[in-house]
N, C-alpha and C positions, 0 to 999 in steps of 0.2 A: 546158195546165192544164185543158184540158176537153175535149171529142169534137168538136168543130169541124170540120167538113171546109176543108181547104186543098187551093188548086189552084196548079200553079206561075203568078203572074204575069206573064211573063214582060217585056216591054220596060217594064213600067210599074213593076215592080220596082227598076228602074234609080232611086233619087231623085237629086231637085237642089237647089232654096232651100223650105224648110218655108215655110208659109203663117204657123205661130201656133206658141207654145211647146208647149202642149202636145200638139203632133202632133212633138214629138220625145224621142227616145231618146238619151243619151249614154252608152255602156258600153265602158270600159276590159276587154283581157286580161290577167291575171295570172296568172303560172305561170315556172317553172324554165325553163331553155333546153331545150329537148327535149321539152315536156310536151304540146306541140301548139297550141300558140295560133294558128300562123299557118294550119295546116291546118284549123281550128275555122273560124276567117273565113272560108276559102275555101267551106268545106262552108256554112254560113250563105247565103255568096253565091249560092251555085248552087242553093238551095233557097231561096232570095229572087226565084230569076229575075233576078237582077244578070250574072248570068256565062252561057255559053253551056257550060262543060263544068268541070270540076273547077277551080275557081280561076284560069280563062285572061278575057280579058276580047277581043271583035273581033279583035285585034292579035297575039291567042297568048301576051300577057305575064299574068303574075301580077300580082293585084289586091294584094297584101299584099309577100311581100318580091319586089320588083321592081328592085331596086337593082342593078347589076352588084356591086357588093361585097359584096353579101349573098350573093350567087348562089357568088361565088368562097368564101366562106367557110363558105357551106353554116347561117348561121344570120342571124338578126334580129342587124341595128345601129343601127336608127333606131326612130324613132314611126310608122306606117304607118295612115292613117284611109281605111277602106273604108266607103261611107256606101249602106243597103241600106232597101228601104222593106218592110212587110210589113203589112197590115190599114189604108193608110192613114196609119202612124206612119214615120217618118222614123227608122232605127236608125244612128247613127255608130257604129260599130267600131273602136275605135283598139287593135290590136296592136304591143304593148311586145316590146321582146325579154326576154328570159330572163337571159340571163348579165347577170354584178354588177357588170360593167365598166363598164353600157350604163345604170346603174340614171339617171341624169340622165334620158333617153327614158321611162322609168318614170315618174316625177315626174312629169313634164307631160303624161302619159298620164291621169297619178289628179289633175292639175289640171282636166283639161278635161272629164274625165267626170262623172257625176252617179252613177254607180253600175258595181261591178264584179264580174265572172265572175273567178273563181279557178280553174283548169285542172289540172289533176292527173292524172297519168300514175299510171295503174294497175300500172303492173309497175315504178316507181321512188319512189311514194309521196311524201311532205310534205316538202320539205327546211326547214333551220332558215331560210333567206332568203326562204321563202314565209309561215313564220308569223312572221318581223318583219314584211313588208309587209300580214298580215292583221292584225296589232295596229295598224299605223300607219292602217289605214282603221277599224278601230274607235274610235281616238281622234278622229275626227272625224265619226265614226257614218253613213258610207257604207253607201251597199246592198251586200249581196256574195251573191253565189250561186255554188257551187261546181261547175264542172264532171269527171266523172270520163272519159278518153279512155285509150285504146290497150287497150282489152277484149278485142280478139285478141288480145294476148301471153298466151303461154304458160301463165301461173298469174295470170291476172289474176282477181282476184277483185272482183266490184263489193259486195258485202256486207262481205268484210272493209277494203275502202279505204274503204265510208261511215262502218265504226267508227273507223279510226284520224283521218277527215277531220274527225268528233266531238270527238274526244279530243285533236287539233291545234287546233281553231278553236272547239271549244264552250265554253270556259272555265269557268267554273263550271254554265254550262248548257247540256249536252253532247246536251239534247235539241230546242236550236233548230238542231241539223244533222241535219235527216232527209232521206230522200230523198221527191221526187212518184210517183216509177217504178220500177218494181223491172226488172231486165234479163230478156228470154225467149229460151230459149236452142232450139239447134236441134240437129241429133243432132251425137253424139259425130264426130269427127275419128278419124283412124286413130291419134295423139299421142292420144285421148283428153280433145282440149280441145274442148269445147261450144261452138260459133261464138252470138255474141248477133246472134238476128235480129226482133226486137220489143219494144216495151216494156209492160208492165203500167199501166196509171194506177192510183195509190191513193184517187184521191179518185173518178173519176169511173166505178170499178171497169171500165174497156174495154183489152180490149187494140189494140195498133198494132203489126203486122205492115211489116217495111219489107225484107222478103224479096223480094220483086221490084221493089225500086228504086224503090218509091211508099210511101207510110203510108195502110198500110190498116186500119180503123177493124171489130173484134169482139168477140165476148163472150170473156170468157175462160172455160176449162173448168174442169173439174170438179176437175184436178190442181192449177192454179193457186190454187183458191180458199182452202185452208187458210194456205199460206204469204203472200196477200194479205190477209185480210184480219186476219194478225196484226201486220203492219207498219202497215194503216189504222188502223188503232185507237192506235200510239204516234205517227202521224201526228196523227191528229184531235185527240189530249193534249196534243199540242207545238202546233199552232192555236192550240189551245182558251185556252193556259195563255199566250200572247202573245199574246191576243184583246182590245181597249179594253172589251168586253162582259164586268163582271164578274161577274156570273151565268150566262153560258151553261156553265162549266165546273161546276157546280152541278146546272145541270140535266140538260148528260152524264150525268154519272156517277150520276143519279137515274134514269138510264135514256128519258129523252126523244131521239128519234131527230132530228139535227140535220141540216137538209137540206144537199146538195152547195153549192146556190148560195150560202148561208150563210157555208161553210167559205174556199169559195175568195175571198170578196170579203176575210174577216178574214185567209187567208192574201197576197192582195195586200198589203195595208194593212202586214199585220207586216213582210214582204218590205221592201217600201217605206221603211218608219218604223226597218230595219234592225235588229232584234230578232230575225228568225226567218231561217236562209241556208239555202234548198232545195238537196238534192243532185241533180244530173239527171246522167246520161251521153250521150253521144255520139261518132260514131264519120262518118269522110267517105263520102261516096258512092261503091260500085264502079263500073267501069268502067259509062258509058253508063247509070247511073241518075241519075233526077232530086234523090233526098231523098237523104241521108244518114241514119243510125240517131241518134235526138232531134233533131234540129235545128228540128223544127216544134217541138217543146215549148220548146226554149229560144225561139226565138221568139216563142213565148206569153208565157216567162214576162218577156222583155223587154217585151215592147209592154204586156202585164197588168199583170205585177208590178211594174218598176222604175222608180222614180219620174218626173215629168217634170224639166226645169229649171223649172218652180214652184216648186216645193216644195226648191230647194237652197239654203242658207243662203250668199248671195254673200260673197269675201273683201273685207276694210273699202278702203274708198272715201275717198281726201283729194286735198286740191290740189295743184299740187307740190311748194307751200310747205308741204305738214302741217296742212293744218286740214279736221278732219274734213269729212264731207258723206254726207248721205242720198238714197239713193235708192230708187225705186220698180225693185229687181234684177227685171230679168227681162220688165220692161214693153218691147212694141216702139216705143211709144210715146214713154218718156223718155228724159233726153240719153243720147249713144253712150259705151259703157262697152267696150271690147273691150283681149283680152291673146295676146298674141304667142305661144305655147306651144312652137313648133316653128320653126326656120330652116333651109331650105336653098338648094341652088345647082343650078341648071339648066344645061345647058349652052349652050339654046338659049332659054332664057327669062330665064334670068338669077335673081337674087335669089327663092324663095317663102316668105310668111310662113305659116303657119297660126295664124288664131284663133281663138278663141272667143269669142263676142258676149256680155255677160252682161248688158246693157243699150241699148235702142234699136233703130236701124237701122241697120247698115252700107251703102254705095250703091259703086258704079260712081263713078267719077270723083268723087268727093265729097272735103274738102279735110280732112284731120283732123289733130288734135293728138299727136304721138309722145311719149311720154315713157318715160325709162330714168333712174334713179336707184337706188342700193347695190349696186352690182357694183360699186365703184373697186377694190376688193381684188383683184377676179380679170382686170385688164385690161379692163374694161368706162369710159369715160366717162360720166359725166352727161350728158343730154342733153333738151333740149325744143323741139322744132322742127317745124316743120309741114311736110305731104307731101299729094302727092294719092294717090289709091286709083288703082291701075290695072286691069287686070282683074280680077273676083271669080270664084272657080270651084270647084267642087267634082273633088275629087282622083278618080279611083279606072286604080288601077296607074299606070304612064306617064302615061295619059290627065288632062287636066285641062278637064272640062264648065263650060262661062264660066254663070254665071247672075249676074242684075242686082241684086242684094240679097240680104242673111242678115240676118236678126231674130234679137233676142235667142234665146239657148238655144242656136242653131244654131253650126254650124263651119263653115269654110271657109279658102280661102286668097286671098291677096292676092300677086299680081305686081309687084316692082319699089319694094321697099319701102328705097332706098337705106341710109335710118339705121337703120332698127327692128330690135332684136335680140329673142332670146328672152327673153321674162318685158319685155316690155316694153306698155308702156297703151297705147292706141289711143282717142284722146275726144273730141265737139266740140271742132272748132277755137276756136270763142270760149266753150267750156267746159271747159277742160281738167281730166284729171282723172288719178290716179294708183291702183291698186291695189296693195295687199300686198304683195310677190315670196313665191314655195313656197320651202319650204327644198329647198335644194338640198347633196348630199354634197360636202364640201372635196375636192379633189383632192391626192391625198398621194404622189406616186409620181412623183419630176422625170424630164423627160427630156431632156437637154441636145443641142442639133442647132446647127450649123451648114452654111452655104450650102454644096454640093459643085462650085458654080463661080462665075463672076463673075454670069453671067447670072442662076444663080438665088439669087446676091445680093440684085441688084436688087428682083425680085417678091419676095423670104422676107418681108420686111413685113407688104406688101401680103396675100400670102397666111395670113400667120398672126391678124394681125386681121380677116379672114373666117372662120377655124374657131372664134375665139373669140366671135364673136358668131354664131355656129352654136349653139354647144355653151355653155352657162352652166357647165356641169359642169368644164372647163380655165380653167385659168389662166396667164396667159403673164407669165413675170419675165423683166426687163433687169438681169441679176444686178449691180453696179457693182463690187461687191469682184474677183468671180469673172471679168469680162466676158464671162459667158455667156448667152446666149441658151435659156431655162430653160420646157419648155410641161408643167404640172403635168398630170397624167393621173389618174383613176381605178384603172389597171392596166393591164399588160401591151396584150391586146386592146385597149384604149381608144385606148392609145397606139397599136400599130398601126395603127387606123381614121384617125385624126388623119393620120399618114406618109403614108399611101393617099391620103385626100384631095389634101392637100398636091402629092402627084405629080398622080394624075388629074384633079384639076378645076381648080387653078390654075396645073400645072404649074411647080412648085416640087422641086425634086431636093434632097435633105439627108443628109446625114450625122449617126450619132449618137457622140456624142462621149461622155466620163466624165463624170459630173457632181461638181462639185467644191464644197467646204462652206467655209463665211466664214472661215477660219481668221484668227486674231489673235499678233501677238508680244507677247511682255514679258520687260523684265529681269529677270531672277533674287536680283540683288543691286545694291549699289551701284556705278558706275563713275565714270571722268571720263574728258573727251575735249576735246582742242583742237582749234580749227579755223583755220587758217590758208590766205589766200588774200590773197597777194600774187602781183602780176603786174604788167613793167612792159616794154610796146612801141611808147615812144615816145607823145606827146600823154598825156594821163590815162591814168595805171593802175589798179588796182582792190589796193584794202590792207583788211584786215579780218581784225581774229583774235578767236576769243572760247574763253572758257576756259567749261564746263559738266562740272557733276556730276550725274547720272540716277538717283534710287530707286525702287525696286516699291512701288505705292501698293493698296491693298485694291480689289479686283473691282467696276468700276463705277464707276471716278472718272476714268475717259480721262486727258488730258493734262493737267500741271498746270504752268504755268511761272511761275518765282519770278526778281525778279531783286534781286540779293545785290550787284552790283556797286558800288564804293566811289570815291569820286577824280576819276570824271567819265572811267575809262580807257575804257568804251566811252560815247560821248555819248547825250543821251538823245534824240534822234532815229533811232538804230540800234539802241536796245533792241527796238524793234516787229519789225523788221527781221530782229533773231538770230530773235523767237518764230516768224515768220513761216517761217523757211528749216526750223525745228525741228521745225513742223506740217506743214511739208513733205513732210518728210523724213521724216518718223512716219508719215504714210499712203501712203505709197512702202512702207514695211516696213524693216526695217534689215538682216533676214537671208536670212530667204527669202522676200520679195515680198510679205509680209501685214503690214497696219498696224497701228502700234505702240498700245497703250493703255495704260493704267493706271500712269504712270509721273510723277512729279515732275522735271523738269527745272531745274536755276536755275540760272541764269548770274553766274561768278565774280568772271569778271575778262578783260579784254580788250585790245586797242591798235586807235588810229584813227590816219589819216594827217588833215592839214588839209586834204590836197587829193587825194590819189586813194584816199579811203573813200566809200562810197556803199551806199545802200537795199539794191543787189543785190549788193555785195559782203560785205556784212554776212548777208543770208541765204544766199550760198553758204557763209562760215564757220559759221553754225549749224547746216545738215546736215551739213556735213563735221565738226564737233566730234560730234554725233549718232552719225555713223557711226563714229568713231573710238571712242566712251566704249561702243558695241557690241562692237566687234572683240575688247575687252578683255575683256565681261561672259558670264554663260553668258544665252543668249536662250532662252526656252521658249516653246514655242509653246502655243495656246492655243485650244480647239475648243469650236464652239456647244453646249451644252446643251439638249434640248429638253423638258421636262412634258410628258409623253406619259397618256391617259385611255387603256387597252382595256376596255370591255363585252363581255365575252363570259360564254356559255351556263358554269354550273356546271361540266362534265365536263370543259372546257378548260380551268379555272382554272392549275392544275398545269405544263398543258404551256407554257402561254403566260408564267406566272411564271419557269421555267426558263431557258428563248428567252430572256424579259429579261436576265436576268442576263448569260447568255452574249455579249449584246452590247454589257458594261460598263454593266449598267443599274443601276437603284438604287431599289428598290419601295419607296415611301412609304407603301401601303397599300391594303385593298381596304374594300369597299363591296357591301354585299346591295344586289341592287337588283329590283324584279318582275320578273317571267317565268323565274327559272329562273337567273337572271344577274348577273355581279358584275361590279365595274368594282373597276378596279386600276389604282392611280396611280401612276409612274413618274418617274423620270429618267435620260433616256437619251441620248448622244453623236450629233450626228446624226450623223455620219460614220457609223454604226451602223445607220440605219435607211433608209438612203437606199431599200432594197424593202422594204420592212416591210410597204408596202401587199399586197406578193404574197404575202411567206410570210409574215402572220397568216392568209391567205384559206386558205393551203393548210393549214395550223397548225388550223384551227379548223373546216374543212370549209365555211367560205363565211358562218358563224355571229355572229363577231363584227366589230365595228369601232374604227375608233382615231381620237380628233383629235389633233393635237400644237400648243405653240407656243411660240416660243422662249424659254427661260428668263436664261441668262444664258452667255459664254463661262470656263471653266477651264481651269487644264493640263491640258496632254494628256498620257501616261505615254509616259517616255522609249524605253519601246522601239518603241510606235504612232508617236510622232515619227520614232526613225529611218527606221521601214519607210518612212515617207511622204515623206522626206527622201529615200531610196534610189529609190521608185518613179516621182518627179520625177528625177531623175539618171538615172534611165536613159530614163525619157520625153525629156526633149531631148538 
């Protein structure tokens, strides 16, 4: 943001536990899979002096995705915090992955940070899942700066991506997205593409030359000057016009000349206060250079511009029990306030947390208070229990540097956190404390597994309650109707990550199995059915007959049993006894293995013996009567319905209305809703939707999203019955 000369630091570069809040930085990456987030880190690093060569740290590994599975997959699946020092400040870097499978990692990327870079791939431009996640940090009035990257591609254009990066994120004011730097380019290519080898400052009028793998600091000429400073001047307006100063734009325009240092401290401020998002580019370092092309300016404009955790408005603070509490956020001083953001597994260290401290001090061997509450929904337990702190360290690639404390503001990780999951509080032990949970995306997308041996019976447990207190994002159902073993996913990808796991780190082998939906019976019409169960082999026998009639009862009234019997023919000690075999036998199913609902059952008329009737002989005639007054009736089967919500972008309304239909839907209606977007309300079979999660993603271009939940069971249409009738029939 200024002409500063920078040198590389190099070992000192390297940070480890910040001293005070505000000697730190927390900056979240955000950007599309592909746009370059994790090559931005790298370059950052290696012009922080963190790294010894393009993103390798001592050991040859990558600082950012270092993961063998990222490696095999060729992109980001987790949260990855590369933490780099520059002037002093202490900068966390937490690179998010890109694809929307992974967006949980996103979450707690934009939980832990104080402020974010937006990444934007110049030859692929703004997708609609970058400008949801740039409105979701406007709603909570986040710093954001927009980075523009891959400026060697072919028709990249940095002037036309700052207009459309305007015109995407400036919303009604299209001139708090300007750029600090205009791109200088160097001779044509034998393609005719201009390589960018420096950048122009707009405010401090110098150019930076980074042509020989350093930033070198000169005038610009004489060609540069017309097209600079007509871009200064819509700069200095957009300042001016986000300035707390409300006369300096007054005096602009009156023609009073407004000095640099001026500008830039009103542009920190606005940066900061999240009103004004600079556009800067950047590009990694070639082989055997130090800087890469902006990365000292984006470094400015972090350590400058972007706010400290001071100045972040912490999320609300209560006891376990919910009763509010204030505190002094962000003081190292008062009681320990820390949240779990990230879980993972080591192979050789075992369990790592990552937190973020948002109050106190966290310590070395120190005894703290765990708490985890509202996740019951997604396989998560309540919990409040106390742990020691085992080692503290800061991350970077494989490596894990031990330091003896993190103060508020700061990040770090903790080893050996046996209970503590993600989104989980970390607070004095004799002052516990609780914060908010981030929202996080429902997982809509089942994916049904079973063990592929006995052995990896045993562990599947074990192993699946470690990926779910991994991942807040999954949700793991013990289906009871279905007996299936059910782990809800994000998508495709997601799910696959999960499998991976499962084999590599816990060694757990699975199979995916069909996922199969609650299905329900019910009678069609009236029946009757006796039940007779005499048997006699010597010593007491077993005598019990009872006579029942069954009617279809309206949607929602389960079982309903009436007893009608006259005479004393069945006594009134084995009335219990028929209902009992009847309720049985109803969630057994009576035709094809699903239980029975909605039906009126009463009992007519019966025979007892004096001496060989009994409790269980009377409920084996009331199933048997049950099943008998089936045999007779027509049985329909009966499939969950779910209310289903899609928001999506205008241009998909159509296609996405259509798709409903087609999978026995039933549109209730839609909904204008801002940005562009209408939500349209549904009722839809799940049996219908079991990927819905995938192909809306592909249906919409990755634009919209759906909740569902369960609305009520109906029949199912007789030919969907047969098929499904068939498709079991031939399955066993």
């Amino acid at each position: 943001m200024g002409d500063k000369a920078h040198t590389r630091p190099g070992a000192a570069g390297r940070a480890t536990a910040a001293d005070h809040p505000a000697s730190v930085r927390n900056v979240v990456l955000v950007g599309h899979s592909g746009s370059g987030k994790t090559t931005l880190v790298e370059a950052l690093a290696l012009t922080a002096g963190a790294v010894n060569r393009a993103g390798r740290v001592e050991d040859g590994g990558c600082v950012s995705d270092y993961d063998d599975m990222e490696h095999r997959q060729q992109r980001s699946v987790q949260l990855s915090l590369v933490p780099v020092e520059w002037d002093g400040i202490k900068i966390n870097l937490l690179d998010t992955p890109g694809y929307a499978d992974f967006v949980g990692e996103l979450r707690a990327g934009l939980r832990a940070a104080d402020a974010a870079l937006f990444v934007v791939s110049a030859s692929d431009g703004v997708d609609g899942s970058t400008r949801m996640i740039w409105e979701e940090c406007a709603a909570v009035g986040m710093p954001r700066a927009i980075v523009i990257t891959h400026l060697e591609a072919a028709r990249a254009d940095f002037e036309e991506m700052t207009r459309i990066c305007a015109e995407a994120f400036g919303g009604d004011d299209p001139d708090a997205v300007l750029p600090l730097y205009l791109p200088l380019h160097g001779p044509p290519a034998p393609d005719g593409h201009a390589p960018v080898t420096g950048l122009v400052g707009l405010l401090t009028r110098k150019l930076f030359d980074y042509a020989s793998g350093e930033r070198v600091a000169s005038e610009p000429g004489e060609a540069e000057l017309p097209q600079l400073d007509e871009a200064r001047s819509m700069l200095i307006e957009g300042i001016i016009s986000e300035s707390e100063d409300e006369t300096l734009m007054e005096r602009y325009l009156g023609g009073e000349q407004v000095d640099v240092k001026t500008l830039i401290e009103d542009l920190e401020r606005a940066v900061a206060r999240g009103v004004f998002f600079p556009v800067l580019a950047a590009a990694p370092a070639a082989d055997g250079a130090r800087q890469g092309l902006g990365t000292v300016e984006l470094l400015e404009l972090i350590t400058r511009g972007f706010p400290t955790p001071l100045e972040r408005a912490a999320p609300r603070v209560t006891t376990p029990e919910g009763a509010g509490r204030e505190l002094r956020m962000c003081d190292p001083e008062e009681s320990l306030v820390a949240e779990v953001v990230k879980t993972s597994s080591d192979p050789y260290v075992g369990r790592i947390s990552m937190v973020r401290v948002f109050s106190g001090t966290l310590r070395a061997d120190q005894t703290v208070h765990v708490s985890g509450h509202g996740m019951t929904d997604r396989g998560h337990e309540d919990h409040d229990v106390d742990e020691r702190i085992g080692a503290l360290s800061t991350p970077f690639g494989k490596q894990q540097r031990p330091v003896t404390h993190v103060i508020a503001g700061d990040l770090a990780c903790v080893a050996k956190l046996t209970r503590a999951e993600t989104g989980d509080t970390l607070s004095a032990k004799d002052d516990p404390l609780l914060m908010a949970p981030w929202e996080m995306p429902d997982p809509l997308l089942p994916l049904a597994i079973e063990a592929h041996s006995k052995p990896d019976e045993d562990k599947l447990s074990q192993g699946l309650a470690r990926l779910v207190a991994e991942d807040p994002t999954m949700r793991l159902e013990h289906n009871q109707d279905t007996h299936q073993v059910v782990l809800w996913c994000l998508g495709e990808a997601h799910a696959g990550v999960a499998l991976e796991r499962l084999r590599s780190r816990y060694g757990v082998q699975v199979d995916v199995v069909p996922h199969r939906v609650s299905l329900r019976e019910t009678f069609g019409g009236r029946a009757a059915g006796r039940g007779r169960h005499v048997k006699q082999s010597g010593g007491h026998g077993q005598y019990a007959i009872c006579e029942i009639e069954v009617e279809p009862l309206p949607g929602g009234s389960g079982i309903e049993f009436v007893d009608k019997v006259v005479g004393g023919a069945v006594p009134r000690q084995f009335i219990p006894s028929v209902e009992k075999g009847v309720r049985t036998q109803a969630a057994k199913g009576v035709a094809a293995g699903h239980p029975l609902i909605d039906v009126r059952v009463t009992l007519l008329d019966g025979k007892a013996h004096s001496v060989d009737s009994s409790d269980a002989a009377f409920q084996t005639a009331g199933a048997l009567a049950l099943r008998e007054a089936a045999a007779e009736a027509r049985i329909h089967l009966l499939e969950p319905v779910a209310e289903v919500s899609v928001l999506v972008g205008d241009d998909y309304v159509g296609a996405v209305m259509s798709d409903l239909s087609g999978r026995r839907g039933k549109v209730l209606g839609t909904e204008q809703t801002s940005g562009g977007r209408t939500l349209i309300r549904a009722e839809v079979p799940e049996i219908e939707i079991g990927r819905y999660a995938v192909d809306l993603r592909s249906l919409s271009h990755g634009t919209a999203r759906f909740d569902r939940r369960y609305a009520r069971h109906e029949p199912m249409p007789a030919q969907v019955a047969d098929r499904l009738r068939e498709e079991v029939r031939v399955a066993s």
